[in-house]
N, C-alpha and C positions, 0 to 999 in steps of 0.2 A: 280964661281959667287954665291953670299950671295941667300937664297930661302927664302921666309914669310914661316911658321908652320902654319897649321890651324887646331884646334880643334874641333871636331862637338861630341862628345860621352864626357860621365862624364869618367875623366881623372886625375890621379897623375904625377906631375912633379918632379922630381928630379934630384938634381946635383949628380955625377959620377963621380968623376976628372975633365975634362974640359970637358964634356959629358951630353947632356941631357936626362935623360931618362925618357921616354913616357909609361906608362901604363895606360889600360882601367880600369876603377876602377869599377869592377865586382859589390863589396855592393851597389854600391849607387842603390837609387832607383827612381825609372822615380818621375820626378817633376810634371809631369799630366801622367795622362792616356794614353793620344795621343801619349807620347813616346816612348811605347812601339810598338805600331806599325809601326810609322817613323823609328828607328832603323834598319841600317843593318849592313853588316858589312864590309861598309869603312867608318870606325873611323877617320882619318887622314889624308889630304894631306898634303904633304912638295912638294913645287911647284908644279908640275901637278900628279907625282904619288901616286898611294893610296895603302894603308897599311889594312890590315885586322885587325879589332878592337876585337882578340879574349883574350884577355888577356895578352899575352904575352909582353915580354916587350921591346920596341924598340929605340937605341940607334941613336942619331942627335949630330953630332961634331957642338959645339957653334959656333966658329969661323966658321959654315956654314950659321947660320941663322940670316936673315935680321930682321925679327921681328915674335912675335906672338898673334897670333889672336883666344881667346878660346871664341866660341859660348854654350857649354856645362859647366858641373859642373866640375871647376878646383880646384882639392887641390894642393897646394905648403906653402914652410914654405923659411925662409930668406937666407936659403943655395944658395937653387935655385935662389932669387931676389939678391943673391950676383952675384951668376953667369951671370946673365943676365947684369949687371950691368958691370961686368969687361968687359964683350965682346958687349954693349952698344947695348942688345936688347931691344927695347919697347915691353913692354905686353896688348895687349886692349880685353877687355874682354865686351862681350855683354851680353843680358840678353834672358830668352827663346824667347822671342816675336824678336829676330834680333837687339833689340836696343840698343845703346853703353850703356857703364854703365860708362866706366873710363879705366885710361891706368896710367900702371909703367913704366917711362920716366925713365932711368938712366941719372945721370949724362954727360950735353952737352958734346959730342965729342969737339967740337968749343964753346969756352966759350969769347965770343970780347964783351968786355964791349962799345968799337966801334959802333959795328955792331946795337946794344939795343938803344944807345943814337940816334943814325943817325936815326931809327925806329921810338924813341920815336916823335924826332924832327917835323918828314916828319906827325907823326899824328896831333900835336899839332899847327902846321903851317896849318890853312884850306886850302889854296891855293894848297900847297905842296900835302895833302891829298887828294884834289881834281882831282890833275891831273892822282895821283895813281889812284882812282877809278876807271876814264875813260877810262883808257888802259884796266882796269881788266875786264871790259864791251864791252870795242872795242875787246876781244880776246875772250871772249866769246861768242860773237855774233858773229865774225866771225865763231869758229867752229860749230853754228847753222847752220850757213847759210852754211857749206860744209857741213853739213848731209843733208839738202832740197835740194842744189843742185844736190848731189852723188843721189837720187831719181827723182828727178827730169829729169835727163839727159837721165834715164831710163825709162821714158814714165810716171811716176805721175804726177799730175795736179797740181802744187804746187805755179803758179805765185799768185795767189792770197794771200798769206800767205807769198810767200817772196817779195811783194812787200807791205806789211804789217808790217811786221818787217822795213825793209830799212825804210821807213817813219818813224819809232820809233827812229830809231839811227840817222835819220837828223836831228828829234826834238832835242835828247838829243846832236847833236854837237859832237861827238867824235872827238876827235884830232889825228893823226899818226905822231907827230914830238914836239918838243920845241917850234918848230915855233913862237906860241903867249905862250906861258908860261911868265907869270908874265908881260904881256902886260896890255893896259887897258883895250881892247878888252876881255881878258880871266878873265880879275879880275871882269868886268859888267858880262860875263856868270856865275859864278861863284856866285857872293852876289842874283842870281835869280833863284838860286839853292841850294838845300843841298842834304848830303849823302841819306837821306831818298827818294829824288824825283830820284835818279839817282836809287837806290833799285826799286822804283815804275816803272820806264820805263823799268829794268831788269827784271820785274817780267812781264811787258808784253809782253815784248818779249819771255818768255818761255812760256806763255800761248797761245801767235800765235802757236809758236811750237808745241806744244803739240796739239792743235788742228789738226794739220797739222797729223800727227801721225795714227790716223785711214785711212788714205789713200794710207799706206806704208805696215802696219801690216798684217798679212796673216791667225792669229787668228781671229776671235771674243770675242773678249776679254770684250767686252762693257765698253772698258775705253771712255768719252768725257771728262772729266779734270781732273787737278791735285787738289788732294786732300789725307788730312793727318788725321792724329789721328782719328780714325786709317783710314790705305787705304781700298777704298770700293770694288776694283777689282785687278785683278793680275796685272796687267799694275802698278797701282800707289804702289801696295806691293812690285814689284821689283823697282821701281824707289826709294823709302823710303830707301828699304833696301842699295840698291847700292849706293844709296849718302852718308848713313853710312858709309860703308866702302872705298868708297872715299874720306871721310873728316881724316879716321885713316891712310889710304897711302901718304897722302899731309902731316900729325902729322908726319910722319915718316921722310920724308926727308928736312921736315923744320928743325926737331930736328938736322941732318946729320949737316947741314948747318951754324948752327950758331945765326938765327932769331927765335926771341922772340915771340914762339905763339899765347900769349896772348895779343897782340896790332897788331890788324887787319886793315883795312882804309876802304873798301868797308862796311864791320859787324863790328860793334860799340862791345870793348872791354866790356866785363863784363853780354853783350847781348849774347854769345855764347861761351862753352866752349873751345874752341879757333879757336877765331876769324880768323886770317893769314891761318889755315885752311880751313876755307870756303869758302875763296879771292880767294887762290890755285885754290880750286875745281872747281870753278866756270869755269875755261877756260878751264879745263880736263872733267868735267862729259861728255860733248858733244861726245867727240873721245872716253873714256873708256868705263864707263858706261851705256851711249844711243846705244854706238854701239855692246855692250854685249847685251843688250836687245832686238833691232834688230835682233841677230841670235838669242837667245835660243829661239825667238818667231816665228821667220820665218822660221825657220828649225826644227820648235816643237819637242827644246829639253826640254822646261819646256811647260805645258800645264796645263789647267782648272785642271784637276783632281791631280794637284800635288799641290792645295793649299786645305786648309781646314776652317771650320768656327770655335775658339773655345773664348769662354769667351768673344763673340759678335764680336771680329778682324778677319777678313781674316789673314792666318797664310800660309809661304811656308811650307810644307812639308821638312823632311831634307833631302831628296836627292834629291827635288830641287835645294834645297840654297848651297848644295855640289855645284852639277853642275854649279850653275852662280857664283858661288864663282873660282871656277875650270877657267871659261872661264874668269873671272875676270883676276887672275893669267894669262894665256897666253893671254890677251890683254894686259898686262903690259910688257910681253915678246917680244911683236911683235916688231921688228925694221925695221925704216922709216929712209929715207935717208933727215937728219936734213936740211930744206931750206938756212940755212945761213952756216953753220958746212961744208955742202956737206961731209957729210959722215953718215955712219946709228947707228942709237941711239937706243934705247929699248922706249918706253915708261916711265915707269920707271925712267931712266934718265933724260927727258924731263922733269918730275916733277922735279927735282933735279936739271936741269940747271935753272927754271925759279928762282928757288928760287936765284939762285947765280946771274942772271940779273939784282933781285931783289935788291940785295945785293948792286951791281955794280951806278945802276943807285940810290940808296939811299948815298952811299959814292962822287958821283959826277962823277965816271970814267966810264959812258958810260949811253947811253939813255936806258930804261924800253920798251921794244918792245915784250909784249907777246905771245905766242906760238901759231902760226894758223896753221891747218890743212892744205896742201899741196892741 
């Protein structure tokens, strides 16, 4: 099985035959101050196991790896972006503060000139669009609503908030079938709505949520909301970050797939760098993401003292962002015995099915049903 490469230490990449070779690039020198002491020496994980970042230099067969992901200072020159390209790794490279910068997409696997038009179509048709969104809303909130419940069932207080939510998703009408699709019934809901008001009611729905959050969490973390640029406590600096890297694992297997990242239905193309990624994300953050944060916080594998304040941002520490990046990796590992499949999938793959429902239900050969948590 294919493993993501993650870079955290300034690093040389180079092609080797069909071989990538990994070296800690000794000269470089720390980009701030702070990295020197963040520094240790696990430089690298390739899926869960970690490599001692002494210099030496460490070989990864292409044909093993799924993509990669350098958080540190990466030198490579075209040999290597050949290589990546023959064996169709994505490269996303972030910047010191955790935040993407940009990714080297090789050449689609799946190039369906098909697949792009039926996309383009279902944007440009509001109706069609419309109905996309609501699934992509109705699956998201479903896996909200199984994180409050999975708490809930364990003695939290949580009716008030998920009977808060619920009331949000009756206003917004979600549908579970064709049923009314292209009735008149759903074309009156429709013209008294747009994408922006279905964003507004998602957006309140994560904010019940989130509030809801202090009453599960077993830090004191003094998170009460979400909040960006920058985040003001460790709560919203791991959520920031992890949605990062949740919008580059959904880049990953759209790309696998065949659809056109950059024409989204839920996020307005041109509004995001690619939009079908954040559609994706939306109905995974809940189960990957939220639930990564849940352990490293309640089993205080990341704590107050592993972030830092520098150039006015709360900043993780790097053997935090190792760690939640680390448990990131085995959430994507974890497999669940798929509700409709009946048989047990990775994570991982669940990304990668939605997109092909996605596919299915855009070409006309099966309904858009997506992904809820069991």
């Amino acid at each position: 099985m294919k493993q993501n490469l993650y870079l955290f230490s300034d690093t040389i990449l180079r092609k080797k035959n069909n071989t990538l070779q990994i070296e800690k690039d000794v000269d470089c020198k720390a980009a701030h101050e702070s990295d020197i002491d963040m520094l240790d020496d696990d430089a690298v994980i390739v899926g869960t196991s970690k490599v001692n970042g002494t210099g030496e230099k460490k070989f990864v067969p292409a044909q093993n790896v799924e993509a990669i992901y350098c958080f540190g200072n990466v030198k490579f020159n075209t040999s290597f972006l050949s290589l990546c390209s023959y064996n169709a790794i994505p490269v996303h490279t972030f910047n010191y503060y955790g935040n993407y910068i940009g990714s080297f997409m090789p050449r689609a696997e799946i190039n369906s000139g098909n697949i792009v038009l039926r996309q383009a179509e279902h944007f440009s048709d509001q109706i069609k669009r419309f109905n996309i969104c609501l699934r992509l809303i109705d699956g998201a909130a479903a896996n909200i609503m199984s994180n409050l419940n999975y708490y809930k069932y364990r003695g939290v207080t949580l009716d008030e908030e998920i009977l808060a939510i619920e009331s949000t998703l009756s206003n917004l009408q979600v549908y579970k079938s064709d049923d009314l699709f292209n009735t008149e019934e759903f074309e009156a809901i429709f013209f008294s709505m747009t994408t922006d008001t279905i964003l507004g009611h998602e957006g309140n729905i994560r904010q019940i949520y989130y509030s809801a959050w202090k009453k599960f969490l077993k830090q004191d973390t003094g998170f009460v909301k979400r909040n960006r640029r920058p985040p003001e406590d460790m709560i919203n600096c791991l959520i920031s970050f992890g949605n990062t890297m949740m919008y580059s694992i959904c880049l990953n297997e759209i790309y696998r797939t065949g659809l056109l990242p950059s024409i989204g239905f839920l996020h307005t193309p041109g509004d995001n760098r690619f939009p079908l990624s954040f559609d994706i994300a939306e109905i995974f953050k809940p189960v990957i993401i939220d639930k990564v944060i849940f352990r490293v916080i309640n089993l205080e594998m990341i704590k107050d003292d592993d972030f830092i304040y520098k150039d006015g941002k709360l900043l993780m520490k790097e053997k935090a962002r190792r760690k939640f990046v680390e448990e990131i990796e085995n959430r994507l590992k974890t497999v669940i015995m798929h509700p409709v499949l009946k048989r047990g999938v990775s994570y991982r793959t669940l990304i990668r099915l939605e997109c092909y429902n996605l596919i299915k239900y855009l070409k006309g050969t099966g309904e858009y049903t997506p992904f809820k948590s069991p």
